[in-house]
BABADO-669677 format. One record per atom (N, C-alpha, C): residue number from 0; atom name; x negated, y negated, z. Coordinates in steps of 0.001 Angstrom, whole numbers, plus 500000, padded with zeros to 6 digits. Last residue first. Layout:
<nodes>
<NUM CA <X Y Z>> ...
</nodes>
This chain:
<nodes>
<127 N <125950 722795 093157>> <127 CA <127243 723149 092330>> <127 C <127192 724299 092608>> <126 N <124888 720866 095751>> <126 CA <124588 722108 094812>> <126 C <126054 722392 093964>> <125 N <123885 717536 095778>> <125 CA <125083 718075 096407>> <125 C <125152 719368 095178>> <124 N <121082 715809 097713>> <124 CA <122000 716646 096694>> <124 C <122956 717460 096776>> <123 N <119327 712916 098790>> <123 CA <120543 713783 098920>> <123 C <120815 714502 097550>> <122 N <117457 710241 100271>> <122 CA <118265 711211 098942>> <122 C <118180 712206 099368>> <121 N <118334 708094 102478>> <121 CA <118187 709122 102869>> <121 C <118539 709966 101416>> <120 N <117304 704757 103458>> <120 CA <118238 705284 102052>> <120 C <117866 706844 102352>> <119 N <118215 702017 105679>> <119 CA <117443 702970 105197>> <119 C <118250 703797 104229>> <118 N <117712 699051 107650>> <118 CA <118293 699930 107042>> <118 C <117386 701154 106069>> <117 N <118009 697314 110772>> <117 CA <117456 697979 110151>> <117 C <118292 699033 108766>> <116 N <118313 694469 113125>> <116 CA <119192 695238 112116>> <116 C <118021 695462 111039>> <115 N <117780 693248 116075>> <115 CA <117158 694027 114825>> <115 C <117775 694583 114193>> <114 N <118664 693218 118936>> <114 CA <119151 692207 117999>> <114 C <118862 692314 116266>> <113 N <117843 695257 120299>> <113 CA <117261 694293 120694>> <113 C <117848 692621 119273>> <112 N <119877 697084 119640>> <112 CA <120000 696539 121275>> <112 C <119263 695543 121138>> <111 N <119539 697556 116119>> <111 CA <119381 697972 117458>> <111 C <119695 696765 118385>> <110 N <122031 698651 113736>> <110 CA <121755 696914 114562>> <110 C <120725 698188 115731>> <109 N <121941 699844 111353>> <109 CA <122312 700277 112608>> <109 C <121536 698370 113072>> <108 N <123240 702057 108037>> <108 CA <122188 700380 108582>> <108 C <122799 700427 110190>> <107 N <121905 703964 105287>> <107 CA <122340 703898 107160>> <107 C <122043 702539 107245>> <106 N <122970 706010 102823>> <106 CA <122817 704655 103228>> <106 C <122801 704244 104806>> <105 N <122155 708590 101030>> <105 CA <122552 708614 102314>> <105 C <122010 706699 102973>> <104 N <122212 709278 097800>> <104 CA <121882 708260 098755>> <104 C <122935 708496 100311>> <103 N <122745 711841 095330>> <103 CA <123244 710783 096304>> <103 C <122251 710466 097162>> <102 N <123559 713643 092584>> <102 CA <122241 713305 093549>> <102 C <123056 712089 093796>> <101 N <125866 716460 092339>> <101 CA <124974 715493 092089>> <101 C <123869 715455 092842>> <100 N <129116 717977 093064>> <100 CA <127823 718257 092498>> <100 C <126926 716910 091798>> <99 N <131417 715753 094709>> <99 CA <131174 716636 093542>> <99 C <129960 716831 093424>> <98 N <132177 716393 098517>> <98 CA <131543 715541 097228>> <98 C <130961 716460 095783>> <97 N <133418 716371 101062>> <97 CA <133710 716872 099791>> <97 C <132758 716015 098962>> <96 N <132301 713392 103792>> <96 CA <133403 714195 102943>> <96 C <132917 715186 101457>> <95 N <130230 714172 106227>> <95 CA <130325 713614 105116>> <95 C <131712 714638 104587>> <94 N <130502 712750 109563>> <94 CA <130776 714539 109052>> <94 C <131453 714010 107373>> <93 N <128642 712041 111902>> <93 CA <129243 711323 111398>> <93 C <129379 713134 110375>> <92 N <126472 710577 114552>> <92 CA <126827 711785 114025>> <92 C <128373 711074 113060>> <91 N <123504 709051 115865>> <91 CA <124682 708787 114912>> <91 C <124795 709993 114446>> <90 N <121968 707833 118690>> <90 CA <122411 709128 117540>> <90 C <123430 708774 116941>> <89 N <120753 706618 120997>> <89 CA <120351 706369 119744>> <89 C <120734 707251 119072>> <88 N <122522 707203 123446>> <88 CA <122853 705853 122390>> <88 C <121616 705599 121182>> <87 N <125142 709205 123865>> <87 CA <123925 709337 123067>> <87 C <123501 708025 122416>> <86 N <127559 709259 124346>> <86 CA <126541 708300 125129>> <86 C <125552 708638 124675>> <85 N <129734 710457 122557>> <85 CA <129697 710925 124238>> <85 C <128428 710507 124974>> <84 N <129820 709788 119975>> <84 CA <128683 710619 120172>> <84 C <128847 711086 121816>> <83 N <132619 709409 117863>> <83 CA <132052 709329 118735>> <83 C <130767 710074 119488>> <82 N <131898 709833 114162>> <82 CA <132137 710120 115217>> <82 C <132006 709826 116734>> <81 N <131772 707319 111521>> <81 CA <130853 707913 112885>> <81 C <131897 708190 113145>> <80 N <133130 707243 108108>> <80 CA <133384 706929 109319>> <80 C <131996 707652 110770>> <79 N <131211 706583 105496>> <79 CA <131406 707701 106165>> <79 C <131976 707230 107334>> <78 N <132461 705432 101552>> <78 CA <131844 704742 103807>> <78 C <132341 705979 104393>> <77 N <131173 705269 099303>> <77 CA <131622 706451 100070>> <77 C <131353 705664 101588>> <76 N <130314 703665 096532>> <76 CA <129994 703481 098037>> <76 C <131462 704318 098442>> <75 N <127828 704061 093683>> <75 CA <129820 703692 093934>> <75 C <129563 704018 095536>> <74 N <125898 704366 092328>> <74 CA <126513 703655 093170>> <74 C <127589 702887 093633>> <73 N <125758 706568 090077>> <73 CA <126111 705098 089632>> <73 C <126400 704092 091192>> <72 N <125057 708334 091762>> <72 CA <123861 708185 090766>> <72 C <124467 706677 090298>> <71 N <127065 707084 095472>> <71 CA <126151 708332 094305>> <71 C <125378 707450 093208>> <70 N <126270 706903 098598>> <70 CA <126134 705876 097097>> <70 C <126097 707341 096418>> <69 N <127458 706820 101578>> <69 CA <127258 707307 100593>> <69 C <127715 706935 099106>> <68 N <127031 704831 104717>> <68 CA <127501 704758 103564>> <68 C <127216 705979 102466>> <67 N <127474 704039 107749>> <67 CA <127055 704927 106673>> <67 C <127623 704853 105524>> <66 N <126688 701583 110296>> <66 CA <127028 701979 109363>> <66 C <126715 703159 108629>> <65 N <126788 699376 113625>> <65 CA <126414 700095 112714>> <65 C <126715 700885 111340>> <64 N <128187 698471 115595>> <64 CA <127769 697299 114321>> <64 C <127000 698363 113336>> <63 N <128900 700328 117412>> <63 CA <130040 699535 116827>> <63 C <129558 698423 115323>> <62 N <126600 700788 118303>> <62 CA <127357 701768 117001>> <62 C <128152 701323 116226>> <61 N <123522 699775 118416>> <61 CA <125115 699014 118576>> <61 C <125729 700034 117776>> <60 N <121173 701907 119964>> <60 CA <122019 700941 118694>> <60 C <123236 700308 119218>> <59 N <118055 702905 121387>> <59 CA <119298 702390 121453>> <59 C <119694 701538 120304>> <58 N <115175 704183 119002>> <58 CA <115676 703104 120131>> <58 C <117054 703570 120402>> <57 N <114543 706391 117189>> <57 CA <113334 706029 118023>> <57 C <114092 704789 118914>> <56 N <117744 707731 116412>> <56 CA <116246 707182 115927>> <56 C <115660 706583 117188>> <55 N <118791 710359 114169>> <55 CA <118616 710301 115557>> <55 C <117472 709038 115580>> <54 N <122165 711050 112714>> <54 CA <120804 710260 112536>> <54 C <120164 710041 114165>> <53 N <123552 713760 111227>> <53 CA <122829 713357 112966>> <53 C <122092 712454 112219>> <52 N <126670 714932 109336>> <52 CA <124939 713503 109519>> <52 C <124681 713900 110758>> <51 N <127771 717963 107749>> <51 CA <127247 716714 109067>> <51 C <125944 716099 108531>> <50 N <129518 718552 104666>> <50 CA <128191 718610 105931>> <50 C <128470 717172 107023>> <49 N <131804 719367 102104>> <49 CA <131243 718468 103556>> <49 C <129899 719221 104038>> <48 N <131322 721275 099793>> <48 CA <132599 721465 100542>> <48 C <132448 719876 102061>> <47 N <128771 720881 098700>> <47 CA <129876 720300 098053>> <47 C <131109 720387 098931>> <46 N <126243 721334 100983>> <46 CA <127141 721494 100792>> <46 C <128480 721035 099756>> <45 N <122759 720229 100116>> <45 CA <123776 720521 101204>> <45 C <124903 721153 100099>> <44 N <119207 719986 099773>> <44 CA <120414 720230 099004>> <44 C <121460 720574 100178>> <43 N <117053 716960 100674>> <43 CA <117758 718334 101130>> <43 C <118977 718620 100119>> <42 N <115462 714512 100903>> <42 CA <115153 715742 099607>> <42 C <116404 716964 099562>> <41 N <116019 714482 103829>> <41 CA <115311 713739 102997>> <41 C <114862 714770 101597>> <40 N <118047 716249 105819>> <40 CA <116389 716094 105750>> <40 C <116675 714892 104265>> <39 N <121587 715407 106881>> <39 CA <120159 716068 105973>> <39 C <118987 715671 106349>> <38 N <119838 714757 109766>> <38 CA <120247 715976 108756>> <38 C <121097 715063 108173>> <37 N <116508 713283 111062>> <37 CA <117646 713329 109931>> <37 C <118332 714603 109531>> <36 N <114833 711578 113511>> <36 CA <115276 713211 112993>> <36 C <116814 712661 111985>> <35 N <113910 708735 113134>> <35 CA <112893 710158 113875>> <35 C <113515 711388 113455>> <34 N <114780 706055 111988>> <34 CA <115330 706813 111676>> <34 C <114443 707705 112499>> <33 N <114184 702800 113805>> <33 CA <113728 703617 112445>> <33 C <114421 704910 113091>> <32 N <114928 699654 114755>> <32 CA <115715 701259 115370>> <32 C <115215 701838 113911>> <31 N <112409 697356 115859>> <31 CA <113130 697956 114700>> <31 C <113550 699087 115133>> <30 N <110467 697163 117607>> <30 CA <111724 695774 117797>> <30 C <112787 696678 116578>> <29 N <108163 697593 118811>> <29 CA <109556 698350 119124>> <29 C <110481 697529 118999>> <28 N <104937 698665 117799>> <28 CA <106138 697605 117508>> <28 C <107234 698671 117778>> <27 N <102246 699134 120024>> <27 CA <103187 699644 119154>> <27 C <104607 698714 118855>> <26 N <099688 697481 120403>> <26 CA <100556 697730 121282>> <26 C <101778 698637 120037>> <25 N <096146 697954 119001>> <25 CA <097088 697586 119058>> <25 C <098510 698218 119898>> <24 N <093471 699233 121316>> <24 CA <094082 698986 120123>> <24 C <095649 698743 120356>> <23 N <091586 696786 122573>> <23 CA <092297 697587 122931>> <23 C <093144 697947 121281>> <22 N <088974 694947 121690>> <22 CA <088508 696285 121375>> <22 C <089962 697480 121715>> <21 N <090388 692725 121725>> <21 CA <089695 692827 120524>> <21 C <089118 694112 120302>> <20 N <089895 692498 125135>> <20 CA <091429 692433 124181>> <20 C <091085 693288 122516>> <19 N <087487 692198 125291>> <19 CA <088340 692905 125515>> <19 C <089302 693182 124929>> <18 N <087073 689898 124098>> <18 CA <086078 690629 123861>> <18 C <087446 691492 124160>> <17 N <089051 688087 126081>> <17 CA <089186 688032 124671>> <17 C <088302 689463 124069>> <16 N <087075 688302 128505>> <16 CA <088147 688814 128424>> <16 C <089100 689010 126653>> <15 N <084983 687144 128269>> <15 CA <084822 688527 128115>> <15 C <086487 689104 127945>> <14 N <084258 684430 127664>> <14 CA <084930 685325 125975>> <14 C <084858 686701 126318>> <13 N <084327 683344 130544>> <13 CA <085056 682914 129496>> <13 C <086355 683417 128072>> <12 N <082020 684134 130414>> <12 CA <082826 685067 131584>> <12 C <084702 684652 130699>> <11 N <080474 682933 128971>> <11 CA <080361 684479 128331>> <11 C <081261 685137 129189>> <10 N <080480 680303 130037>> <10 CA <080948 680956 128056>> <10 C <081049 681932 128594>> <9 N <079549 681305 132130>> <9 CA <080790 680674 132298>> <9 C <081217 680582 131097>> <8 N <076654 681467 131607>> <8 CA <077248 682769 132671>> <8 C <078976 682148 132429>> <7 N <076317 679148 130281>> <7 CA <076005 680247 129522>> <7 C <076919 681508 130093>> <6 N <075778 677097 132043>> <6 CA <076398 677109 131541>> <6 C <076931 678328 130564>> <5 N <073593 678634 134012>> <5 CA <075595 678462 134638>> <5 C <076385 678352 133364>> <4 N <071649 678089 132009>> <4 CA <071983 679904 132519>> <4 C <073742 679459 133462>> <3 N <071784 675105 132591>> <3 CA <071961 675701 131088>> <3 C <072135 677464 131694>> <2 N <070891 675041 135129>> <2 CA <072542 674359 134494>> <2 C <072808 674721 133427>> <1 N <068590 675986 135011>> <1 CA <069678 676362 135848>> <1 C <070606 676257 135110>> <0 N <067225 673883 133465>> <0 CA <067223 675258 133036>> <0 C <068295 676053 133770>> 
</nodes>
């Protein structure tokens, strides 16, 4: 009867730690650079004459491997050159060219630091 209550005290010391685990909630995923502040906003009407990008996102990027692109309604590809940012290493600033009155795609793809290449589509309008 002993040996059976040891055996029992040594399962249960066993599955306390697992138990545990099973009640912490999950750790947050940080392997992907996602987008946190956008100008434009998402929906936003801007400028036909230019505007600025800030993409600001939740990690460090490779800038050098990174990208912008602007698609219009037939997706034709506008590559926005980046500006240097002066060490901001999760921001992308970048200063869109002239564009005729429409609806456009703001295209971003950014490598983060941890080897993760992420991309994203930001719509856009350009007011007549």
């Amino acid at each position: 009867m002993l040996r059976r209550a040891l055996l029992s005290r040594r399962a249960l010391l066993r599955l306390a730690p697992l138990a545990l685990a099973a009640t912490l909630p999950p750790a947050p995923l940080s392997a992907h650079a996602l987008v946190t502040v956008a100008e434009p906003m998402p929906g936003a009407t801007v400028s036909a004459t230019g505007f600025d990008i800030r993409l600001t996102y939740n990690s460090r990027i490779d800038h050098r491997r990174s990208k912008l692109v602007i698609l219009d309604e037939e997706d034709r590809e506008t590559v926005v050159p980046q500006q240097s940012e002066g060490g901001a290493p999760n921001r992308v600033i970048a200063r869109a060219p002239a564009l005729p009155p429409g609806r456009y795609r703001l295209r971003w793809q950014v490598l983060a630091v941890d080897g993760h290449v992420t991309r994203g589509d930001i719509p856009f309008r350009v007011r007549r």
